[in-house]
C-alpha positions in Angstrom: -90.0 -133.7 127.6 -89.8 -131.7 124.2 -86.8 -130.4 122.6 -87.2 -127.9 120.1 -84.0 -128.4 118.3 -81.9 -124.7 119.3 -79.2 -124.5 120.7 -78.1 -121.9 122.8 -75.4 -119.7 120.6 -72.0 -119.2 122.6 -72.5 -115.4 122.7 -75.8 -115.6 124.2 -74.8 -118.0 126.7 -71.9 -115.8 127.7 -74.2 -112.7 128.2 -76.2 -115.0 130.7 -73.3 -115.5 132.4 -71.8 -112.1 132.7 -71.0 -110.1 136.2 -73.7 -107.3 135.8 -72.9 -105.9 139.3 -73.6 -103.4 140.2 -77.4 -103.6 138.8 -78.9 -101.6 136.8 -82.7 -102.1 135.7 -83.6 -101.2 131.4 -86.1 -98.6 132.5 -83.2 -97.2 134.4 -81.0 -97.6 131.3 -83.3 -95.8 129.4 -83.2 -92.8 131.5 -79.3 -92.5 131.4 -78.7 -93.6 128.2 -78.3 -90.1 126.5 -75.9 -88.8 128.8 -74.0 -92.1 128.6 -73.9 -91.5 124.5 -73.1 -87.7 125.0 -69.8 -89.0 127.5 -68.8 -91.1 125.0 -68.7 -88.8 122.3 -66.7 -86.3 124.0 -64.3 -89.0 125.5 -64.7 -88.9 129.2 -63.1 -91.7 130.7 -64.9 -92.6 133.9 -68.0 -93.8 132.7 -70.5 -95.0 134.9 -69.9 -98.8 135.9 -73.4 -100.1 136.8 -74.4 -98.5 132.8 -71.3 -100.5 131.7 -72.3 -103.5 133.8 -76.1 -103.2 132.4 -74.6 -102.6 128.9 -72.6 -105.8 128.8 -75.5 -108.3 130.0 -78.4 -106.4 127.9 -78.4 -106.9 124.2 -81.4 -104.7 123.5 -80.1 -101.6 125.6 -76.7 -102.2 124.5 -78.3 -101.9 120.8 -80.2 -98.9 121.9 -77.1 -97.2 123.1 -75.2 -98.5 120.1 -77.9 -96.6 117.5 -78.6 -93.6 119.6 -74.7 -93.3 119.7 -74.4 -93.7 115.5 -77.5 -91.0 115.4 -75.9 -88.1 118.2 -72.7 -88.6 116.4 -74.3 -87.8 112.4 -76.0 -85.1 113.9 -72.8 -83.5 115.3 -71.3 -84.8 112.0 -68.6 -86.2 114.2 -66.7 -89.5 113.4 -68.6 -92.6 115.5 -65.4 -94.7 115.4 -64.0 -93.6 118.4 -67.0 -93.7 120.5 -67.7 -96.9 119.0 -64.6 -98.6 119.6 -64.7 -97.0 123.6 -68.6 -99.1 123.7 -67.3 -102.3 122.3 -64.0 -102.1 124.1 -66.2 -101.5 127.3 -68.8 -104.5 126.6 -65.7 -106.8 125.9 -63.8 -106.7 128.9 -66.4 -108.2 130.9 -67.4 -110.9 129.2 -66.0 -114.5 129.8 -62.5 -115.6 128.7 -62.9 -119.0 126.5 
């Protein structure tokens, strides 16, 4: 047996381990991603829970959401602060204490 000499980085390894219930598939993602952005932006609070489940275990939709937020938010020339610290709040409470 081969080892190729990486290592699995602690962030990576916590994202495997992550509840991502209830499930939501990337192509599904995808589809809900704008109005996920647009309900950050304007502050709701009850944000969908399987998009914040999907968001937490999924690096590449959770940088999608991430630049489609920072994009919205200069076309409104709104500040993305607050939005930004409601997604990153939102992906930290579910990942694993440690």
């Amino acid at each position: 047996m081969t080892h190729d000499g990486r290592r699995l980085r602690d962030l990576a390894a916590q994202r495997l381990t992550i509840e991502a219930e209830p499930w939501l598939s990337c192509d599904d993602c995808f589809d809900q991603v704008d109005t996920f952005v647009e309900s950050l932006l304007s502050g709701v609070e009850a944000l969908p829970v399987a998009m914040r489940a999907h968001l937490r275990g999924c690096r590449a939709c959770e940088e999608e959401a991430r630049s489609l937020l920072l994009l919205a938010a200069d076309e409104r020339r709104v500040d993305a602060v607050p939005a930004l610290a409601r997604l990153t709040a939102d992906q930290r409470r579910g990942e694993p204490s440690g």
